[in-house]
C-alpha positions as CSV (number, residue, x, y, z in Angstrom):
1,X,58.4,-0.1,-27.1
2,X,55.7,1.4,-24.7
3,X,53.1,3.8,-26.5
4,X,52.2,6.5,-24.1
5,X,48.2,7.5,-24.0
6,X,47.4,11.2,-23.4
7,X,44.0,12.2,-22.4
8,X,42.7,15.9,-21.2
9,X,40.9,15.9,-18.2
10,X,39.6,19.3,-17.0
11,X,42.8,21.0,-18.4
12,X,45.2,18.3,-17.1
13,X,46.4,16.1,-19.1
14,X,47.0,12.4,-17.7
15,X,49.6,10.0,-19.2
16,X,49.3,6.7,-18.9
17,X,51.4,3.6,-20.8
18,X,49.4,2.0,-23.5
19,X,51.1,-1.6,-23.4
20,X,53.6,-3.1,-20.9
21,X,52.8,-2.6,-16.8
22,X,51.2,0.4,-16.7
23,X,52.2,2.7,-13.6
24,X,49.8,4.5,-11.8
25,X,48.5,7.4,-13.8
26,X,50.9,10.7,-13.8
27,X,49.0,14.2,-13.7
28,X,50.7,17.1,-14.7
29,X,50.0,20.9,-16.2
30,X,50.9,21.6,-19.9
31,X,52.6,24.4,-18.6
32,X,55.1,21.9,-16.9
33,X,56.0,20.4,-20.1
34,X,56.2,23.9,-21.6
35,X,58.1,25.4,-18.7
36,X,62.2,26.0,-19.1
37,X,64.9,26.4,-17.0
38,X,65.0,30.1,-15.1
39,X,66.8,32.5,-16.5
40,X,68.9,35.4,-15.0
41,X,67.6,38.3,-12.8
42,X,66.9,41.5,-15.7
43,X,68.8,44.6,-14.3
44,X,66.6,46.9,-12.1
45,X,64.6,49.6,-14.0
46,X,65.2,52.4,-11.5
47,X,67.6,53.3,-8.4
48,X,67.8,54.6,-5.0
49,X,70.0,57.3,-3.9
50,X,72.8,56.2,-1.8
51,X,73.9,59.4,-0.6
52,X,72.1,63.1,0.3
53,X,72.6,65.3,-2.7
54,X,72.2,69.3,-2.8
55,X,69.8,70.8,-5.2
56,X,71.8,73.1,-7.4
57,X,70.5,76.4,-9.4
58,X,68.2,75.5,-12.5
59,X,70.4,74.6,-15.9
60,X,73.1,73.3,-13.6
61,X,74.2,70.1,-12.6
62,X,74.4,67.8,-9.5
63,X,76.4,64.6,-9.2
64,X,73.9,61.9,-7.8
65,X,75.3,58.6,-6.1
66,X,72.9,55.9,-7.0
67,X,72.5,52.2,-6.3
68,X,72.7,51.7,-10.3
69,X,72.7,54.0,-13.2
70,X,72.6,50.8,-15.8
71,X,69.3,51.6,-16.9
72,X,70.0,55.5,-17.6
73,X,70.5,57.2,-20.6
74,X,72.1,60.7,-21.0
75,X,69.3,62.9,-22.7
76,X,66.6,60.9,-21.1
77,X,64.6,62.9,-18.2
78,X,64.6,61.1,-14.5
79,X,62.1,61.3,-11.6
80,X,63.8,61.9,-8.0
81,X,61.3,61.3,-4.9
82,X,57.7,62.5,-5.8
83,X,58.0,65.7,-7.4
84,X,62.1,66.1,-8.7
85,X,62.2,66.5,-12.5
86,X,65.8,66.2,-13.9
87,X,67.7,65.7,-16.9
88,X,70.6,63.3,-17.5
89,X,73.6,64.9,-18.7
90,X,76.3,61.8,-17.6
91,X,77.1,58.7,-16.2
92,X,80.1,58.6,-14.8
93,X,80.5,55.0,-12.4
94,X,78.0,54.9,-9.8
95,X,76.2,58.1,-10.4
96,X,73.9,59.9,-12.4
97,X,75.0,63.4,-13.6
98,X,71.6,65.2,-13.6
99,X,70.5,68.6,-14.7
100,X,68.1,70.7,-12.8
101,X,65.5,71.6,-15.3
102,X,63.4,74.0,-13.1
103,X,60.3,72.2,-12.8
104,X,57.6,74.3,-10.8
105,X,57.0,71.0,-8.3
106,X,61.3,70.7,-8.3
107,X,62.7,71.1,-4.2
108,X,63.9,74.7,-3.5
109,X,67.6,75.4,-4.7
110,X,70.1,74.5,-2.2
111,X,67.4,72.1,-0.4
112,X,68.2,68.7,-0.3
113,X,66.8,65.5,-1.9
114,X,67.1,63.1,0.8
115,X,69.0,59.6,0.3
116,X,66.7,56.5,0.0
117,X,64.8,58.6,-2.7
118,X,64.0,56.4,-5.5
119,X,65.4,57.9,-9.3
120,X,63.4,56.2,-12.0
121,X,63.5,57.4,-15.9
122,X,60.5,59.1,-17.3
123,X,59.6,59.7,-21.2
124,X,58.7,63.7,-20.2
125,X,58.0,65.7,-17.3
126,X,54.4,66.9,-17.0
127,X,53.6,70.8,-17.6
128,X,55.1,72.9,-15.4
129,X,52.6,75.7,-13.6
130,X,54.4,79.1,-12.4
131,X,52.0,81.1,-10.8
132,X,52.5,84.8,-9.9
133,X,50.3,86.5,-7.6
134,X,52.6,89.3,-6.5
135,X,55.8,90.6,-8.8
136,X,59.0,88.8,-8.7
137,X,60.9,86.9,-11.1
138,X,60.1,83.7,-13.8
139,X,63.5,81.3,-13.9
140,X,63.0,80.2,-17.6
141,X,63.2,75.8,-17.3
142,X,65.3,74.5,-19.4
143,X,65.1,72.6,-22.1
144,X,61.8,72.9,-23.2
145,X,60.1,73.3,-26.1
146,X,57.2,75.7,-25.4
147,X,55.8,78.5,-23.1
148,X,52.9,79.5,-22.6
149,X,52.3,82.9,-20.8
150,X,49.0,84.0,-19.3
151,X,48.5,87.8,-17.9
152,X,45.6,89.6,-16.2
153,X,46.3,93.0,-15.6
154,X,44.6,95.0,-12.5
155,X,41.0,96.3,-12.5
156,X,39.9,99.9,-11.8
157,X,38.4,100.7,-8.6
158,X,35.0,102.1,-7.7
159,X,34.4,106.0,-6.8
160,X,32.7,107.2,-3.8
161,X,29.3,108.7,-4.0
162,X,28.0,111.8,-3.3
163,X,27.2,113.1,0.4
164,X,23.9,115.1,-0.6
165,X,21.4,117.6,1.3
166,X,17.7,115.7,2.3
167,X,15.7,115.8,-1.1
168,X,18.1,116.3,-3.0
169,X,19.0,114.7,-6.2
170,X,23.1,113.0,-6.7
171,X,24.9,110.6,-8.3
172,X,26.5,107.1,-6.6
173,X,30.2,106.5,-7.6
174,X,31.1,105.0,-11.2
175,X,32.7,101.6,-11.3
176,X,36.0,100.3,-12.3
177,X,37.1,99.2,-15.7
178,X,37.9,95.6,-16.2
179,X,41.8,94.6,-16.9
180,X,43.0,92.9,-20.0
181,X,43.9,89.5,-20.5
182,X,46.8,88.2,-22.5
183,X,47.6,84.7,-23.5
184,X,50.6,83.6,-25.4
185,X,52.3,80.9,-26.4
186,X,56.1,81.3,-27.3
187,X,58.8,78.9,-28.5
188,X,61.4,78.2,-26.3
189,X,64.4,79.5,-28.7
190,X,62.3,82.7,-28.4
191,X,63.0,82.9,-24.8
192,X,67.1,83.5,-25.0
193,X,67.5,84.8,-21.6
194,X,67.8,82.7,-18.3
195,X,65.4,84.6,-16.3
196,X,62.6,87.2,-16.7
197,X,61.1,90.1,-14.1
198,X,57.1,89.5,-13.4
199,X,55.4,92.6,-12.6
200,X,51.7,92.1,-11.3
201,X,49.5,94.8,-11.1
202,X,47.1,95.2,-7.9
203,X,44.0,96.5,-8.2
204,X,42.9,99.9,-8.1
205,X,41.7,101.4,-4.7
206,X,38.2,102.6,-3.5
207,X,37.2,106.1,-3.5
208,X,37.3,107.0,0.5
209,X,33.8,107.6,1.8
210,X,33.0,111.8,2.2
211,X,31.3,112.9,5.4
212,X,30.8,115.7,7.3
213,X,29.6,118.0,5.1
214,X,27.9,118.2,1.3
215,X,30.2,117.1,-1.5
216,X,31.3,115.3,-4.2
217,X,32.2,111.7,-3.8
218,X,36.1,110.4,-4.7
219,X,37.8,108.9,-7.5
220,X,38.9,105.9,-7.4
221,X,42.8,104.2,-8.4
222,X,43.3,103.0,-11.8
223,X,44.6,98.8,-11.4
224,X,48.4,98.3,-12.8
225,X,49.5,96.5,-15.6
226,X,51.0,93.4,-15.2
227,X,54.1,92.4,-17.8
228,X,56.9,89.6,-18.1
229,X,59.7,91.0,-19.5
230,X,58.5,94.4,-19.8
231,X,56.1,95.9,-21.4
232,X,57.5,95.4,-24.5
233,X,57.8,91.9,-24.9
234,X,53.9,91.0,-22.4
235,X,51.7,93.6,-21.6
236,X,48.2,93.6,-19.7
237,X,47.0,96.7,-19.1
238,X,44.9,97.6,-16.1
239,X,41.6,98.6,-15.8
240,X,40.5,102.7,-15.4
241,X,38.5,103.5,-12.2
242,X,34.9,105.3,-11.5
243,X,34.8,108.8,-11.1
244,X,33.3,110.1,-7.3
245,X,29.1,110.5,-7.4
246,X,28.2,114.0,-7.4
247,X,25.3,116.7,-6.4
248,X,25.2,118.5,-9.7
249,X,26.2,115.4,-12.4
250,X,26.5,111.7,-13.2
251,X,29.0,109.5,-12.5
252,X,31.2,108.1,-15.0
253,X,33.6,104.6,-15.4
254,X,36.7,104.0,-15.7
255,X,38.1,102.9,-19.5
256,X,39.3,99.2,-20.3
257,X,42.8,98.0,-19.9
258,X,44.4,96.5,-23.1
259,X,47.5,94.6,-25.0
260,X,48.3,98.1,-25.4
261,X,47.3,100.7,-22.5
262,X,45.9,100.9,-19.4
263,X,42.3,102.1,-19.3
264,X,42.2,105.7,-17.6
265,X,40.2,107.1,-15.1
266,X,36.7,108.9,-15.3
267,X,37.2,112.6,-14.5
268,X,33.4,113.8,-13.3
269,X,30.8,113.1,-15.6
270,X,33.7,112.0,-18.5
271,X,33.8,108.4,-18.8
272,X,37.4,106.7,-19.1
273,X,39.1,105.6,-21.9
274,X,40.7,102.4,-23.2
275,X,42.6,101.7,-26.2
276,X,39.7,99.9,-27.7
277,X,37.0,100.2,-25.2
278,X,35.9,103.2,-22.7
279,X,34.0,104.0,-19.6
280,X,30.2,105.3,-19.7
281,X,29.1,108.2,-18.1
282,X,25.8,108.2,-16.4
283,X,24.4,104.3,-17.7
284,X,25.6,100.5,-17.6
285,X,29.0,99.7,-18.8
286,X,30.7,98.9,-22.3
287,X,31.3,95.2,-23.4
288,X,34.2,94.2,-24.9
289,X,33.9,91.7,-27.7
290,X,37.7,91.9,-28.5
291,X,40.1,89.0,-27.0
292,X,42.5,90.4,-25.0
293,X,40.2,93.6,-23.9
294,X,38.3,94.5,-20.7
295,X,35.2,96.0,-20.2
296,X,34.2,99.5,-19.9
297,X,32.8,100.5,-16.1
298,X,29.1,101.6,-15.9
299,X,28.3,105.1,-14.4
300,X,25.4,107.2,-12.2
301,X,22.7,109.2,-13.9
302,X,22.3,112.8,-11.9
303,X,19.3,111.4,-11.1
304,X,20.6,108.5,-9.3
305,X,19.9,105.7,-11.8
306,X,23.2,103.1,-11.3
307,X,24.4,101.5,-14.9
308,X,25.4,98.2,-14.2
309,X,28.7,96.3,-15.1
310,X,29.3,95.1,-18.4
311,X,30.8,91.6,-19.6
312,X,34.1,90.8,-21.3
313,X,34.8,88.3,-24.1
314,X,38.4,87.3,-22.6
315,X,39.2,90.3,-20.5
316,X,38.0,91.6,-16.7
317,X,33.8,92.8,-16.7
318,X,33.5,96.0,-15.2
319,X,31.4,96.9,-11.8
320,X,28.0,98.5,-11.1
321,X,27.8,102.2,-10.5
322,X,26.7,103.2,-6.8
323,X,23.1,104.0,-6.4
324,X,22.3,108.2,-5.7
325,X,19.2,109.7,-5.3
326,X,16.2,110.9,-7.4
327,X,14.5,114.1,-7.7
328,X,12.6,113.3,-4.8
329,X,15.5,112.5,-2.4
330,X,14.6,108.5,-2.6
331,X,17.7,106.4,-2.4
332,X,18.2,103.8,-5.1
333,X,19.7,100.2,-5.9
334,X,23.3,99.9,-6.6
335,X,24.0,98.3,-10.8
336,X,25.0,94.6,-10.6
337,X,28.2,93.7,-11.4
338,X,28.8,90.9,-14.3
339,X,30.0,87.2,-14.3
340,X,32.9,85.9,-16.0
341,X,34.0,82.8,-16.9
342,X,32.4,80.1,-15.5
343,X,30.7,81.9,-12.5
344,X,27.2,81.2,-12.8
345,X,25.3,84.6,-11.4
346,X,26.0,87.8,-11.7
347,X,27.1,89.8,-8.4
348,X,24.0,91.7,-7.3
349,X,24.1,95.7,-6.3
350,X,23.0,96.3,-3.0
351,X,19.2,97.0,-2.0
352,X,17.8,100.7,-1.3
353,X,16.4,101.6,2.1
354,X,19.2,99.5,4.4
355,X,18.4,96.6,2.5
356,X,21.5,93.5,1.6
357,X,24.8,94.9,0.7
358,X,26.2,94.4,-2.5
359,X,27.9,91.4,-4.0
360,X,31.9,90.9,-4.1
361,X,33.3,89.3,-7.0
362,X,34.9,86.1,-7.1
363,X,38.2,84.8,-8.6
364,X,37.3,81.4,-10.4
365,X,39.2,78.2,-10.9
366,X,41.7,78.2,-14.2
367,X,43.9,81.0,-15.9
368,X,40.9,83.6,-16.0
369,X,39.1,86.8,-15.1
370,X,37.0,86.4,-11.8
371,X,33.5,88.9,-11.8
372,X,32.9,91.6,-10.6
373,X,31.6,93.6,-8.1
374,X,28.0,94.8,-7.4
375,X,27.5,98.7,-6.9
376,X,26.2,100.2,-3.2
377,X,22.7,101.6,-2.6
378,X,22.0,105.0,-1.7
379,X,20.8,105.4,1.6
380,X,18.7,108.7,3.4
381,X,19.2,108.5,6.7
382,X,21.8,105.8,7.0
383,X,25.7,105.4,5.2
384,X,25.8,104.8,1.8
385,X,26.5,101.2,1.1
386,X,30.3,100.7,-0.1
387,X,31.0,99.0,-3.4
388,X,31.8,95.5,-3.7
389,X,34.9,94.4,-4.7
390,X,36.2,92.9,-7.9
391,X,37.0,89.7,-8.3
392,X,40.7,88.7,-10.4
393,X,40.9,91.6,-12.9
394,X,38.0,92.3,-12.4
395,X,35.8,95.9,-12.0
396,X,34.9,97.2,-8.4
397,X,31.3,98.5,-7.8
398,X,31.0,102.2,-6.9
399,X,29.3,103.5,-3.6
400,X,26.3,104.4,-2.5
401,X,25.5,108.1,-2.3
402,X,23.8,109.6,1.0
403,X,21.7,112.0,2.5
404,X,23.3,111.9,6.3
405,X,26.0,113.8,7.2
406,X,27.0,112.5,10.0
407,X,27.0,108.7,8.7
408,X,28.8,109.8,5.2
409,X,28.6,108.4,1.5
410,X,29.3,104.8,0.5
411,X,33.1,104.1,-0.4
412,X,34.4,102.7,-3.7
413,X,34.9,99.0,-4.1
414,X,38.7,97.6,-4.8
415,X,39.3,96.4,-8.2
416,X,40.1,93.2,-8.7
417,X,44.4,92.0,-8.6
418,X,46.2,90.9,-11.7
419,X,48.2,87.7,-11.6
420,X,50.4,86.0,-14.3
421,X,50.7,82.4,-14.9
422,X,53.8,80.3,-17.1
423,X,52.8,77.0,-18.3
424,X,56.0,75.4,-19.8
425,X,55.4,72.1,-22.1
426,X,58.7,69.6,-22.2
């Protein structure tokens, strides 16, 4: 019998017959003495659509023809195209019963998802994101386990200052109150009904500019709550706006908005109120250390010192008060407004004697408040400067008072719009 010798030769390994007439040496790869015959093709882990299928309303169910539905398993959630998210329901022969879940990403109801798409099974789809930046209604996805709902109710606008006689002391406008902020996370079996109504509240208007002749500035418009459901089951409330500058008094903000109330709006020299948290007349605003709360809008001395905003632990800061003038008739700076969230400077009031205008706020990145906005300068022989705007829930700055007739008093700043998000978890 011939006795084969195996040596390993840079990781070959070469056979050659011990005894007998030895053939030229063979060279082959372990694997090929390892190596078996090939087995069958698996089934295919995913499928094409075969045919163009109509999206139907969210919970119900469309019929899709597929090029295989082997791999499918009712209860198990399926990819279609990119950005489809459905969940299988049956599989009757050469289609996949599928379930519109309502994904935020899912093609419009009665669009189309075109054939060719690829249908591949997925262990869950990834949060859903319904964002609300006007009112309108939230279809509830189905079959999910959580929700979680964020509001931001509107902020209060800014008041108008005062339109003053030369060298003559007045008030600029009181600022907005910040809008409250909500955020909840509900079961799903706490959610019965198939759809909700989403009302978001805008923010409060400006106090118009007064010219022509000596008077008091404007009131700003409180910002609206914003609810799902109604205001019984989520409620932000909205922010209280500045009262108008004045010849004779300070200016006052408007009060915080709430889980319970809307903030309400300064009347004169008598700072809003807020559930929790209220206006100041005549100084810099009211912080809110409460989750949930705004902040309290600043206000205008009588000698035309402007208060500025004031920050919020979860809720909307409030805006700087308008500049007005001292004893002397001098015009002076407009109050800063305040950052919020991750903005990293606060919104600066505007400069005395024509100088930079004051700061808008700024919406920010995430499911929060934005800042605020800065309060106007007074101004002598020039317009008051107008209030800057809030930014998302966010306090408006109140204007500028002034000492020319004919070029009037600075208007209120806007408060900053609510919005709602609904982040459902599968």
């Amino acid at each position: 019998m011939s006795k084969l010798r195996i040596t390993i030769t840079q990781g070959n390994w070469v056979v050659r017959l011990v005894d007998g007439l030895p053939p030229p040496a063979v060279r082959i790869s372990p694997l090929q003495l390892l190596k078996g015959d090939k087995g069958a093709d698996g089934a295919p882990g995913y499928a094409t659509l075969t045919a163009l299928a109509s999206v139907p309303a969210v919970g119900q169910a469309v019929d899709l023809s597929v090029s295989s539905n082997a791999w499918a398993t009712v209860g198990g959630f399926v990819l279609v195209g990119a950005t489809d998210f459905y969940k299988v329901t049956a599989l009757p022969a050469g289609k996949i019963t599928a379930k519109n879940i309502g994904h935020a990403s899912n093609t419009a109801i009665g669009g189309a998802l075109a054939g060719g798409a690829k249908v591949m099974p997925i262990g869950a789809p990834p949060q859903s994101v319904a964002t609300f930046s006007a009112s309108g209604t939230w279809l509830k996805p189905t079959d999910a386990t959580s929700h979680r709902a964020v509001l931001i109710g509107g902020a209060g606008g800014g008041g108008s200052g005062a339109l003053a006689p030369a060298a003559t002391a007045s008030s600029g406008g009181g600022a907005g109150g910040g809008g409250a902020r909500v955020d909840r996370t509900m079961l799903d079996v706490d959610l019965p009904l198939a759809s909700y109504p989403v009302a978001v509240g805008a923010g409060g208007a400006g106090g118009a500019s007064v010219t022509g002749a000596t008077a008091d500035g404007n009131n700003g418009l409180s910002g609206g709550s914003t609810t799902i459901g109604g205001a019984n089951l989520l409620y932000a409330g909205g922010g209280g706006a500045g009262s108008g500058g004045s010849t004779s008094r300070a200016s006052a903000g408007g009060g915080a908005g709430s889980i319970r109330s809307q903030g309400t709006t300064a009347s004169g020299a008598t700072a809003g109120t807020g559930s929790f948290v209220s206006g100041v007349s005549g100084s810099g605003g009211n912080s809110s250390g409460l989750l949930t709360t705004g902040a309290g809008g600043a206000g205008c001395s009588a000698t035309g010192t402007a208060g500025a905003g004031a920050t919020a632990l979860d809720g909307g800061s409030s805006g700087g008060a308008g500049g007005g003038h001292n004893a002397g008739g001098s015009g002076q700076a407009g109050g800063s407004g305040r950052a919020s969230g991750q903005a990293a400077n606060d919104p600066a009031g505007g400069v005395a004697g024509g100088g930079a205008g004051p700061q808008n706020g700024v919406d920010l990145p995430g499911f929060v408040c934005g800042s605020s906005g800065g309060g106007g300068a007074s101004a002598a022989t020039i317009a008051g400067q107008n209030g800057g705007n809030g930014g998302r829930g966010a306090g408006a700055g109140g204007g500028g008072s002034s000492a020319s007739l004919a070029n009037g008093s600075g208007a209120g700043g806007k408060g900053g719009d609510g919005c709602a998000w609904v982040i459902t978890t599968w």
